[in-house]
N, C-alpha and C positions, 0 to 999 in steps of 0.2 A: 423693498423692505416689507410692504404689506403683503407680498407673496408668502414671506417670510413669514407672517404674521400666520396667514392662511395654513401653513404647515403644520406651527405650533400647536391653533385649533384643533386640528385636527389629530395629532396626535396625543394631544392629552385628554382631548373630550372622545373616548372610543372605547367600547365595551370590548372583553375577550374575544367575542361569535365575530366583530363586526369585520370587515374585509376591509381595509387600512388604505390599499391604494386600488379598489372598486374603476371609481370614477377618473380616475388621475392616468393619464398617457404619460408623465412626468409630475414632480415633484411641484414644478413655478407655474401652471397650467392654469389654475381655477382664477378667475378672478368674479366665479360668483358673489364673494364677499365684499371686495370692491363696490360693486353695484348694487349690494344691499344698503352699506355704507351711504353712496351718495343718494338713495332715493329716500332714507331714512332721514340724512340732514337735512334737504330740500325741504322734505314733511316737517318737520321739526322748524325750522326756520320759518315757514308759512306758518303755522300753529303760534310759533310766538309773536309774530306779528299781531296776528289777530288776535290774541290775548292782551296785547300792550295797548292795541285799542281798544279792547273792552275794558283796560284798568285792573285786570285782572291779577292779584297779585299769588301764586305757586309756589312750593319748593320743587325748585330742580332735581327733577330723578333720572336717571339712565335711560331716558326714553330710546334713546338711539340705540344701546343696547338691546331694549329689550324687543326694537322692529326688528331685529334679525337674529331675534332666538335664542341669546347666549346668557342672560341677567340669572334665569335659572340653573345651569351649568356650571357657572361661575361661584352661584352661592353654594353649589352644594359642593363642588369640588376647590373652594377655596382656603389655604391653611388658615388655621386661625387666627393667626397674627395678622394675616393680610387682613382679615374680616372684622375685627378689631379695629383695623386703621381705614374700616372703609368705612364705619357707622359712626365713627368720631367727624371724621369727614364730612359726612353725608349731614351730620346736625350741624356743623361749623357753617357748611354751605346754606343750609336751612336757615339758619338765621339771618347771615346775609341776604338772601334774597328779601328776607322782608322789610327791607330797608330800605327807605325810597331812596332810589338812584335812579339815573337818568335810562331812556331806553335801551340807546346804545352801550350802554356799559353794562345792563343788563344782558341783551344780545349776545354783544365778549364774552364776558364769562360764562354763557351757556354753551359756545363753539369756544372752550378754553377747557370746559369740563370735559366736554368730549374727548379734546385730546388729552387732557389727564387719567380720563375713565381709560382710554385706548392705551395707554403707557403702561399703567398700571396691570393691564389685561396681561398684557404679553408679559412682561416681567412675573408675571402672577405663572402664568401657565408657563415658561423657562422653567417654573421651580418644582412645576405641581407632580406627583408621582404617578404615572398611567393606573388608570383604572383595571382591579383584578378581581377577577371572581371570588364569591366566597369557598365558592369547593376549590378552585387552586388554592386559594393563601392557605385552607387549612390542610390542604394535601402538604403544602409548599412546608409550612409551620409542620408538621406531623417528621416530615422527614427530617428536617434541618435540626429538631430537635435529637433523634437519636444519632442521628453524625455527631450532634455537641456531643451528646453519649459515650458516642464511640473516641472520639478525639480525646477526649478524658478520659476513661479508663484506659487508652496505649499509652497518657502519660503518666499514668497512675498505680498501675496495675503492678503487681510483682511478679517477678520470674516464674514461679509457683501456681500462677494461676491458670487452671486451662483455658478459659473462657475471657475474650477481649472485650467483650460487647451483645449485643443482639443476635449478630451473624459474625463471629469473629473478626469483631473491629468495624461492621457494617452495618447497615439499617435491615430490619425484616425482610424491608421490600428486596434486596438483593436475594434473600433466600426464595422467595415467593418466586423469582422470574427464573431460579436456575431451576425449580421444579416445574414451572408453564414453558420456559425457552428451552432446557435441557431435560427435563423428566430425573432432576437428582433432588433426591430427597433429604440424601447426609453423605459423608464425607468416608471415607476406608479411614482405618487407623491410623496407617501411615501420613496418609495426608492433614489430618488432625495434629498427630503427632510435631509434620514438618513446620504446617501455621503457630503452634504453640513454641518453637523453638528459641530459646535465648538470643541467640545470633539473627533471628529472625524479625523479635521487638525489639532489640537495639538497632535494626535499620545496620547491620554488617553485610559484609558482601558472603554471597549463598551458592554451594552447587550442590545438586542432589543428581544422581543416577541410579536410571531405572529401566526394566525393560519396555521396549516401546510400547506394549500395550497397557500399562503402567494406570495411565490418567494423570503424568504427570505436568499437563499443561492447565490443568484445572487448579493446582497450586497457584500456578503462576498468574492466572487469571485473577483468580481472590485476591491478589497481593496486587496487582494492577489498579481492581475495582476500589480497594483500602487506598491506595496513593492519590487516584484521583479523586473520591468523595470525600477523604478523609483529611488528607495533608494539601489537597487542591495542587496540586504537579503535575506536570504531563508527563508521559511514560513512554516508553521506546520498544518495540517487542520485534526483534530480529528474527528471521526466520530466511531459511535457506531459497528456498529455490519461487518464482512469480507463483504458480499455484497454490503454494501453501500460505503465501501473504492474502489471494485473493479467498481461501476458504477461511484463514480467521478476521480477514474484516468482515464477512459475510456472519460469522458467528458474533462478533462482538457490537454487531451493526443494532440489532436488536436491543443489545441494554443501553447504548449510548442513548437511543430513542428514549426509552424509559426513562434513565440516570439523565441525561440531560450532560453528556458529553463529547465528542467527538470523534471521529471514528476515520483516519485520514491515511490512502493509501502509497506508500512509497515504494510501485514495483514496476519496472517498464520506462513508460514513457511519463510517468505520473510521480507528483511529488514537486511541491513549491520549497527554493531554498532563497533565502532560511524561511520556514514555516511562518503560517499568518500568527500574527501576536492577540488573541481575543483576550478581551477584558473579566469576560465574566463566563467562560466558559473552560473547559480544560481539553487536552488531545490525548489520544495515544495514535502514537504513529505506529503502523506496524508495516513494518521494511525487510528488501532483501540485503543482504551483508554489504553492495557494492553503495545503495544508497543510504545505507543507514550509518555510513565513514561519509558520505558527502555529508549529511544532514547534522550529523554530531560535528563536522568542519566548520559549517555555515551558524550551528549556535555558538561555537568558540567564537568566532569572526564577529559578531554580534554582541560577545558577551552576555546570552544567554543562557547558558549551561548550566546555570544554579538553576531555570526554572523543570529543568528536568530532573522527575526526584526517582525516575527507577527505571533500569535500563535490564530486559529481559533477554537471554539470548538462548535461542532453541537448536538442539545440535551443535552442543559447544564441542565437541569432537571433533569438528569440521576445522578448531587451528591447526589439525595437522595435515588439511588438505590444500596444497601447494598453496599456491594465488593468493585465493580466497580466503586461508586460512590466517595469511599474512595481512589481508585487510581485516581481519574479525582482531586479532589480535592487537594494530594499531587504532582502532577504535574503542575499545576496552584499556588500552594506557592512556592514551589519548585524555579519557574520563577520571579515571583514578588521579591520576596528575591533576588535571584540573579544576576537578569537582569534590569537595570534601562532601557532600550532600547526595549525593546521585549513588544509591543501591544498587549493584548489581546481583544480579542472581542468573545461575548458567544450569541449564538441563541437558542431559545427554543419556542414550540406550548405552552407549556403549563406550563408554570411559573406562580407563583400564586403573590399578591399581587405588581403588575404589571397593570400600567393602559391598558384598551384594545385599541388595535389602529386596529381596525375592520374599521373606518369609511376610512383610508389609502386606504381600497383595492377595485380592479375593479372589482375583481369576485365575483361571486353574490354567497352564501353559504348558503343552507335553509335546517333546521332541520328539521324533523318530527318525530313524532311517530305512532305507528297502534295497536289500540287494537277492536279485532274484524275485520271487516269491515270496520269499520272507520279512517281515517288517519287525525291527530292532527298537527296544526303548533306547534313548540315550540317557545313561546313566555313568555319572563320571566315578562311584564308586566299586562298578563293577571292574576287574582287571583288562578286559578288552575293551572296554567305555561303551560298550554296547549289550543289551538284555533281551532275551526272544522273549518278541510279544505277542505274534500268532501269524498264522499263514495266508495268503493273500487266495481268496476263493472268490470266483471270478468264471462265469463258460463262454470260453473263448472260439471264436472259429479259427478257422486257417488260416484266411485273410486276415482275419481282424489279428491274428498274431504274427504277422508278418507286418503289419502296420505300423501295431503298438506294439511293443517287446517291452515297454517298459511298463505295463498297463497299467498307463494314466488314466484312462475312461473307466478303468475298475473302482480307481482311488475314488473318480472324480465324482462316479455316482451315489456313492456310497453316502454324500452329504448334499449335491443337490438334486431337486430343486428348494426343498426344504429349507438350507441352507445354503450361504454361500463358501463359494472357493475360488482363490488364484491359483496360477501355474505360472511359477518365472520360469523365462527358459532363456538360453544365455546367449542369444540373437533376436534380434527384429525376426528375418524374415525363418526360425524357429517357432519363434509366438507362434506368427500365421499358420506355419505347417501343422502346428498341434492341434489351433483353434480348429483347422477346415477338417483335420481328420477325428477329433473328436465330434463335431454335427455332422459328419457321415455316414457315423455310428451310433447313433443318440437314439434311441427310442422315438416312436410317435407322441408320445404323452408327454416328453420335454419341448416335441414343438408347439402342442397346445396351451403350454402355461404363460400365463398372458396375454396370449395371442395378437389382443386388438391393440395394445400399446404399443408391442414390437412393430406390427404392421404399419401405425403413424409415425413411431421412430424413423423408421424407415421412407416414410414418403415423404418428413421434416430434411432427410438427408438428401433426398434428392432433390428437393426444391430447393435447399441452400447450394446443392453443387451445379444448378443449371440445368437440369433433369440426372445430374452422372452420378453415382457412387462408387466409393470403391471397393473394389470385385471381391475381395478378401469379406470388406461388411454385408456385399447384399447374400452373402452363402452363412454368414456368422448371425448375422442382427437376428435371424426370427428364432435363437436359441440365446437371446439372451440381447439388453442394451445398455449401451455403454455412455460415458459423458458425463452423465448426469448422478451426480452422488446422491441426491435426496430418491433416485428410484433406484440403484442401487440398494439403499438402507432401506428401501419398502420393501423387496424381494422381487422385482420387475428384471433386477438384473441378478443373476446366481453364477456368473461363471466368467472371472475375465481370465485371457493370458496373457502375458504381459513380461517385457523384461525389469530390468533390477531396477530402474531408474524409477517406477512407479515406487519400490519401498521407501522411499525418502519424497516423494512427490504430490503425494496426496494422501487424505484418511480414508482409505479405504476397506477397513478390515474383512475379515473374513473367521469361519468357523474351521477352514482347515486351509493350511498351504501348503502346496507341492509347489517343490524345487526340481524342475527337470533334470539340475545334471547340478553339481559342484562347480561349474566354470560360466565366469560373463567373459563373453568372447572363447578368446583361448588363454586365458589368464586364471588361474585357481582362486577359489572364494577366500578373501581374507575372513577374519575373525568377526569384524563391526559389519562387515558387509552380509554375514549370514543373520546376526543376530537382528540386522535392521528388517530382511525379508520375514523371519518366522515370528519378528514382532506382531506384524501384520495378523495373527491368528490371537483368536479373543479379546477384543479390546477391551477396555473396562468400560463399564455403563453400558455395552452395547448387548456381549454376550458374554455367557458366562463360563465357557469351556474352550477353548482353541488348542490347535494341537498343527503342529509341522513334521512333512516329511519329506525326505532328504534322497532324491532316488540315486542309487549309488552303482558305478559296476566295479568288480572284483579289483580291477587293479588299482580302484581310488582309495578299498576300506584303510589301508593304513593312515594314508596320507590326510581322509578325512576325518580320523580319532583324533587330532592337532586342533582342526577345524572347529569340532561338536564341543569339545570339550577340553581346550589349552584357554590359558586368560586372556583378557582381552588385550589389545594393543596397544603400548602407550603413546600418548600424544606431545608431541615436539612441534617447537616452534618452526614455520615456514620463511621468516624474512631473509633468511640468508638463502633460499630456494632461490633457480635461474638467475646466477649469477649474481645473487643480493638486489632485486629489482626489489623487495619486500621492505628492505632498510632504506634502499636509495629514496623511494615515494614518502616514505615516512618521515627522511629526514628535509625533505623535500617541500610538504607538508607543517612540518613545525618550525619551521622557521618562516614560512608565509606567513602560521597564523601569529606568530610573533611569542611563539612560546620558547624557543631556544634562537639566543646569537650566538652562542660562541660554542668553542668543541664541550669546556667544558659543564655547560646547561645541559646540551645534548647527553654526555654521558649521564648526569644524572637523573634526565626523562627515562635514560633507557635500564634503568635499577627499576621502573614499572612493567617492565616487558617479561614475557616466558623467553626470549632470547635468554637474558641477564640471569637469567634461572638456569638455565641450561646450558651455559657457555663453557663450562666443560667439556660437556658431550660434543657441542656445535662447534666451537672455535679450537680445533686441536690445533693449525698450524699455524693461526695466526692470532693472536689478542683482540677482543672487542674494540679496544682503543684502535689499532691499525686498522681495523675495517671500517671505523667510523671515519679515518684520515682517508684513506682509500675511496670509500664514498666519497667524501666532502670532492677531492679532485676531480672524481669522475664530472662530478656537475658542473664546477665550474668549466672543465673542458668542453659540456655541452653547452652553456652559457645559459646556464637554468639558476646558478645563485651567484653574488659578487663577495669576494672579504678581504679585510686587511689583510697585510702581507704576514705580521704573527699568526692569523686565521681567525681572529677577533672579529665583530661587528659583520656576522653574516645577514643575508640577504638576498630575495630570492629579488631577478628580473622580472620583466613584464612578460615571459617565455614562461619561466618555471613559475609565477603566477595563472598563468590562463592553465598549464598541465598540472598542478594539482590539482583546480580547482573543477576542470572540466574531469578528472579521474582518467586522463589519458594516459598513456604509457608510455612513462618518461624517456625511454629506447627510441619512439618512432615519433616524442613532438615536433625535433627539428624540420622528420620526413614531411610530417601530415602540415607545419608553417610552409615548406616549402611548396607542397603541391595547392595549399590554399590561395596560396599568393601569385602562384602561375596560374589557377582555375580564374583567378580575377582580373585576368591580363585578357583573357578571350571569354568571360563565362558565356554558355549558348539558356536563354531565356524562355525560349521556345517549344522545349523541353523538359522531363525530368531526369533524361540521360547523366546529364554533365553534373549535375547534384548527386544520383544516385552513386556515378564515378567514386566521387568524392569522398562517401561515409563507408564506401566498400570496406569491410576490415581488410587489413594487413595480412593478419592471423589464419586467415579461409585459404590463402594462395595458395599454399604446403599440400593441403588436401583437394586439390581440383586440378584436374588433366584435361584440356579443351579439346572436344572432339572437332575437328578443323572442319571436318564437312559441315556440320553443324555450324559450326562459330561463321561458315564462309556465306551458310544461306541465311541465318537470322542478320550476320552483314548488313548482306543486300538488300534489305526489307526497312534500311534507316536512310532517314532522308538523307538528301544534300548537305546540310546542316550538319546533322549529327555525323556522318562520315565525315566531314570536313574536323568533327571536335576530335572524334576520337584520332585522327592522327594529328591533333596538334598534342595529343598526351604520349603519344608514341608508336600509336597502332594503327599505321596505312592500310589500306583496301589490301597493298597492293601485296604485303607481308603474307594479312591473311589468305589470298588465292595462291598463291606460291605453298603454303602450308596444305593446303587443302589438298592441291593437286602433288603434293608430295617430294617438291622441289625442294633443294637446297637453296639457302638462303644466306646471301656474303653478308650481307649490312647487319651487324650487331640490333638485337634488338632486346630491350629490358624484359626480361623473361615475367618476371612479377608485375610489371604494367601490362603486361597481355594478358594473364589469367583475371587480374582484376579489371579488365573489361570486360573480360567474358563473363566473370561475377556479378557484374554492372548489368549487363545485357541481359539476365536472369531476373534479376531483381527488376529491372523494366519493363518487363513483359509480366510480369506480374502487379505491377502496378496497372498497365494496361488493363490487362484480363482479369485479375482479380481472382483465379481457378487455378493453384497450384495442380492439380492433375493434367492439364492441359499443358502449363510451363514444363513437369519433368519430363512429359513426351517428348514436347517441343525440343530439350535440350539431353532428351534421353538419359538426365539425370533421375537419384535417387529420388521419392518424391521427400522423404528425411530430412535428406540434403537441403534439398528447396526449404523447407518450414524451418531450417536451423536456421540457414541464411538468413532469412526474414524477421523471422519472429526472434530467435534466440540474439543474434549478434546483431543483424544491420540496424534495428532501428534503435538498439541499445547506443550503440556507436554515435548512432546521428545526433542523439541528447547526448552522450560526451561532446562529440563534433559542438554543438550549441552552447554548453558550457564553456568550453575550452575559446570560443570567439566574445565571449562574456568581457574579456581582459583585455582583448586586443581592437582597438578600433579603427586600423587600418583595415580589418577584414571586416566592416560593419554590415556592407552589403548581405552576406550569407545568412545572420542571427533570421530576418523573416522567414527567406526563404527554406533553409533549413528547419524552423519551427514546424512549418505546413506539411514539409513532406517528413518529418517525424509524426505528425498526427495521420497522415496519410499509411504509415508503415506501421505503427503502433497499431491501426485499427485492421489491419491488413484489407486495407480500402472500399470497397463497393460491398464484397463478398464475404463478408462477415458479417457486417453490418445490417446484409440483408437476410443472411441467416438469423440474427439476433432478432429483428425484424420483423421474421416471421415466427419465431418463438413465443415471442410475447403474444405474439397475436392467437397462437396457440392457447397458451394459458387462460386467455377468459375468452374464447370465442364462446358466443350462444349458442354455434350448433352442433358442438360437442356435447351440450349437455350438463357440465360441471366445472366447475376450476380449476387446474389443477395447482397441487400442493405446493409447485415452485413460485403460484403468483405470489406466495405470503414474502418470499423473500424478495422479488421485485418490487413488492410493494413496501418492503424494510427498504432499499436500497433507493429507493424514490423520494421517500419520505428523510433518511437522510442527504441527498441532495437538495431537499428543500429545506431542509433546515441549516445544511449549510448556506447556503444565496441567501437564508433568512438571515444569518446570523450576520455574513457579509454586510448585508440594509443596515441593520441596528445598527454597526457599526459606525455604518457611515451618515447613519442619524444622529447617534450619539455625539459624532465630531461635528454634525452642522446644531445642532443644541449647544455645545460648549462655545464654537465659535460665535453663537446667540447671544448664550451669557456674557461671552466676554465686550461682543459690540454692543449689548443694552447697555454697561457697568463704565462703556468708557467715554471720554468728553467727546468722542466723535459722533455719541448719540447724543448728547447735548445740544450739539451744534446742526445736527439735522432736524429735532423739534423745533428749534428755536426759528430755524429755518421754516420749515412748517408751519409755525404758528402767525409767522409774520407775511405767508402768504396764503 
């Protein structure tokens, strides 16, 4: 208890500066005060002694207090009520003492007061409110006042009004840091326009579309910063793909610092479900689409969903892309249905039947095409959709025209180093071929720009690869570097190529972009998929002109006037995509979380859905009602939900619980129960073979052909053990030497358990080695291949795999071991890490001389980690303070004084 006591002390006697747990290796540790304590009484009780025989008669004061330093702390930090009740006291006592009584009763009551004075102390400090500086509380006061500001004029204010507040609806300070964190001064019209919009103060659900280079995410952000400072809600910001979550928690990382918010990432292997519940603080979660349907599941589950007051979703264009589009979709019903409070607002480049609001923006965005020598405006007015703009002058040699026919390095010099440019080209190993022939051709004076950076880039590569690079970057890096977006936007990097997947993957604009050809793959440019690449040209705030061109040959012009300039493509709902796996999960899904029994609940969830919109178009041959019957059987067949025989009072099993909740797919849970359940009849511990096995997708098997010589010598490089596992899964020694050497083989063997050990056996050597360049040698795979595996699918898998044993505690063994080697694959193990490692080390080493610009964001990304752990503490001080209060307040402490006092 008096550990207990030492806590209090110390957190409520403690200035701003002071370092809170300094001295402390734990919390119950100190029993300095203890020991003050008793050498304090002992003195105390000798003193009265000797006083009783000198006759001496005193008023009793806190002497014991005041031997160990706290009588002054106490006074100044005690409420006034308390201090009232302690100088009534303190004269009650005074009098008393002058009263002749016997020694001993005197004695008592001076060790009676102490433990009164002690009682008092602590119940005193349970209540007292931590010490705060004067410049916080008026920092603290300055702000809190234009929030009350802002909170009253949004519910005040009339339609009419262009202005909500200080900073539209926000405190100055938000404007102050988008001009020090962003360098933005004010807003474009349109974006003014969209914050001021009726549907937007009445808190309606919002979409706007614009072209990517637009600034339309900076609406979004505003309306974030409003939810959270304003209305105190946590907020949801989806975004498509792991890098674009990791570049806006990096962006937003910075005001939560400031604002005093939180800043919490849902992408990978990362993300707590359901989210921490803080008392005094708010989040925005910013998620990719697959965790931001777990995370909105586990606030249902919870019945927290009210406390989410605005749900952002970026490339909402993306419902009409298969899968995915199907989970963005039932996540947005999912809310609407359940949430009358929860805002949503949806942004997209390329939404179709959508008026254009092109005339809104300040950047200037110019198409072209090139076919030949010639470069075309695209102009949808003209009758051939195309306008001569002027002719491509350029001196060519022989070579260099036999090279380039398309001349790209004419296009491409023409804006850098000055500025930058992409080149999509509609293949990986395209990219490469253009990148190594355009710096074969490059001028001298494009190798000298920047020289010494490229050169550290470059030796940061090789030290993270083991001494190795790859041979593509050590002939490319000293014309340009790549990675790293903040030296990109410095101008260190002027030139990437890159295929289509960068235009939706990162912000990376540019001053001009070439389109090498019309086609990704061999597949022709849709409509969203051109507009999303020449988005990439002028972004707003960054520059002020961009311009795209389009390299064409003769026999595409026609085909690509459709392309330049036909409307954009409308978007249709995916749930009924692959055989209705989109409907199956969902309905799969709502009856877990207990929001529909019966068929007909279900139908009316699904009057929320773009299905129920579009079921015209979508259900020609069969009724939405039949396909929700149709569903409902399929599951029951698979033993994922139970219902009465009317089909009343449904219900998901302890199966179709762990596969919702884990986001498996509901096709292959019975498969992945059964293989877990066999892995736990033999699991091999000694390894991370037989786990790796395990979380292999399913889904990779289609695209992977084992080279058998290969598969026969990485074989025989596994222990005893491990050869013994793999043929308990299906896959003997003796299979593979018969394949190798090209033999026919009678014994049936599971063609898809063989590829997925050979997938298995990839992923283990990389865990091993930790050097994908080493692994695709090794297995003469893509190296692509390899980092999809890894990075993209396996360790995604492994956090479903984790979730999905959440439900089931027969399989309880796996939840550790699987956790470890999810963090193991997430981090992609040794060889990242120590690349990250040495980055850092990079950034403030002394004997470079300077810092570089990316420490500011390390040191954002630090300092929110520590203030999450901090906020965590509070927390869990705040629950040992309550649990304080509540044991001072009850007879249990009663009965512990009493105890006390009588010994």
């Amino acid at each position: 208890m008096f550990d207990s006591l030492t806590l209090v002390f110390r957190l409520q006697f403690c200035s701003d500066s002071e370092d809170l747990f300094a001295d402390y290796d734990s919390f119950l540790e100190d029993s300095s005060l203890l020991a003050k304590l008793d050498d304090a009484e002992q003195n105390e009780r000798q003193r009265a002694t000797d006083q009783l025989d000198g006759k001496h008669d005193e008023v009793l004061t806190d002497s014991i207090l005041d031997a160990i330093g706290t009588r002054n702390l106490w006074r100044t930090y005690r409420p006034a009520s308390c201090s009232s009740n302690r100088k009534s006291e303190t004269r009650r006592r005074g009098v008393d003492c002058r009263t002749d009584i016997k020694p001993r009763r005197r004695l008592t009551r001076r060790r009676r007061s102490v433990a009164d004075q002690l009682k008092r102390t602590m119940i005193g400090n349970a209540v007292v409110p931590a010490g705060v500086s004067r410049t916080a509380a008026l920092k603290e006061t300055v702000v809190s006042e234009e929030m009350s500001v802002a909170v009253q004029a949004m519910e005040t204010v009339s339609t009419e009004t262009p202005d909500l507040g200080p900073f539209y609806g926000l405190p100055t300070r938000v404007k102050d840091l988008m001009m020090d964190l962003r360098g933005i001064s004010s807003l474009y019209d349109w974006q003014q326009t969209c914050l001021n919009l009726d549907c937007v103060q009445q808190r309606k659900n919002l979409i706007y579309s614009l072209p990517t280079s637009g600034g339309k995410t900076l609406v979004a952000e505003i309306l974030i910063l409003r939810e959270l400072l304003c209305r105190k809600k946590d907020c949801l910001f989806i975004l498509p793909y792991i890098s674009l979550v990791q570049e806006k928690v990096r962006g937003l990382a910075s005001f939560g610092l400031e604002l005093d918010f939180m800043v919490e990432e849902y992408a990978g292997s990362k993300g707590r479900f359901p989210p921490v519940k803080r008392r005094n603080k708010k989040s925005v979660y910013v998620a990719t689409i697959e965790k931001a349907h777990s995370l909105v599941n586990s606030l249902i589950d919870t019945s927290r969903l009210e406390d989410l007051g605005l749900l952002v979703v970026d490339e909402l264009h993306m419902l009409g892309d298969g899968s995915r589009g199907a989970v963005i979709e039932m996540t947005l019903a999912k809310i609407q249905f359940m949430s009358k409070t929860t805002q949503i607002i949806g942004m997209s480049a390329t939404l179709g039947n959508i008026r254009d609001l092109q005339t809104f923006l300040r950047v200037e965005l110019k198409e072209f095409v090139k076919v030949n020598d010639t470069i075309y405006e695209v102009d949808p007015k003209e009758e051939n959709c195309f306008k001569f703009s002027r002719l491509l002058s350029f001196k060519y040699s022989s070579s260099m025209q036999k090279m380039d026919p398309d001349h790209i390095i004419a296009l491409v010099t023409e804006v850098i180093p000055t500025h930058s440019c992409l080149v999509f080209c509609p293949t990986k190993k395209n990219s490469e071929n253009v990148a190594q022939m355009i710096c074969r051709y490059l001028k001298e004076e494009f190798l000298q720009h920047q020289e010494a950076d490229k050169a550290m880039l470059l030796r940061d590569l090789k030290d993270g690869g083991n001494g190795s690079v790859c041979p593509v970057l050590s002939r490319t890096v000293p014309y340009g570097r790549r990675l790293l977006e903040e030296a990109y936007s410095r101008g260190t990097l002027c030139l990437l190529t890159c295929t289509s997947t960068l235009a939706a993957g990162i912000n990376l604009p540019a001053r001009r972009v070439i389109l090498r050809s019309p086609y990704v793959a061999s597949d022709f440019l849709k409509r969203s998929q051109y507009k999303q690449m020449v988005g990439r040209a002028g972004r707003a705030g960054i520059d002020s002109v961009g311009e795209s061109i389009l390299i064409l040959q003769d026999k595409d012009r026609s085909t690509a006037k459709s392309l330049v300039c036909a409307p954009m493509e409308n978007c249709y709902s995916n749930l009924m995509m692959d055989d209705g796996k989109g409907i199956l999960s969902l309905i799969l899904s709502l009856v877990g979380l207990n929001i529909a029994s019966s068929l007909q609940q279900l139908q009316d969830f699904l009057r929320w859905t773009l299905l129920f919109v579009q079921q015209q178009h979508l259900c020609v041959h069969k009724s939405l009602t039949e396909v929700l019957q149709q569903s409902l059987d399929f599951l029951k067949d698979k033993d994922l939900i139970t219902a009465e025989l009317d089909g009343s009072n449904l219900k998901v099993t302890r199966l179709g619980k762990a596969t919702y909740k884990g986001s498996v797919d509901l096709t292959l849970s019975d498969l992945l129960y059964k293989d877990l359940s066999k892995g736990l009849e033999g699991l091999l511990l000694n390894s991370y073979l037989h786990l790796v096995y395990l979380v292999t997708p399913y889904d990779l098997v289609p695209q992977c052909r084992p080279d058998w010589m290969v598969y026969f010598r990485q074989f025989t490089l596994l222990s005893a053990a491990e050869q013994k596992m793999s043929a308990a899964v299906g896959v003997p020694e003796s299979f593979v030497a018969r394949k190798a050497a090209g033999q026919t083989v009678k014994k049936s063997v599971d063609q898809t358990v063989v590829t997925r050990m050979y997938l298995a056996l990839v992923l283990f050597w990389v865990l091993k080695e930790a050097d994908l360049w080493s692994v695709s040698e090794r297995f003469c795979l893509n190296r692509g291949f390899v980092q999809t595996l890894l990075i993209g699918l396996s360790w995604s898998k492994c956090w479903f795999v984790v979730g999905f044993l959440q439900e089931l505690e027969e399989l309880w063994p796996f939840r550790a071991l699987l956790t470890e080697l999810t963090r193991r694959l997430s981090y992609c193990v040794a060889g990242v890490m120590e690349v990250s490692g040495w980055n850092l080390w990079n950034f403030w080493n002394p004997k470079h001389g300077s810092i570089d610009g990316s420490f500011s964001f390390v040191s954002v990304v630090f300092q929110m980690l520590l203030n999450e752990k901090a906020a965590a503490l509070q927390e869990e001080v705040d629950d040992l303070l309550t649990n304080l209060q509540t044991f001072l307040s009850s007879e249990a402490l009663r009965g512990f004084l009493l105890l006390l006092l009588f010994h």
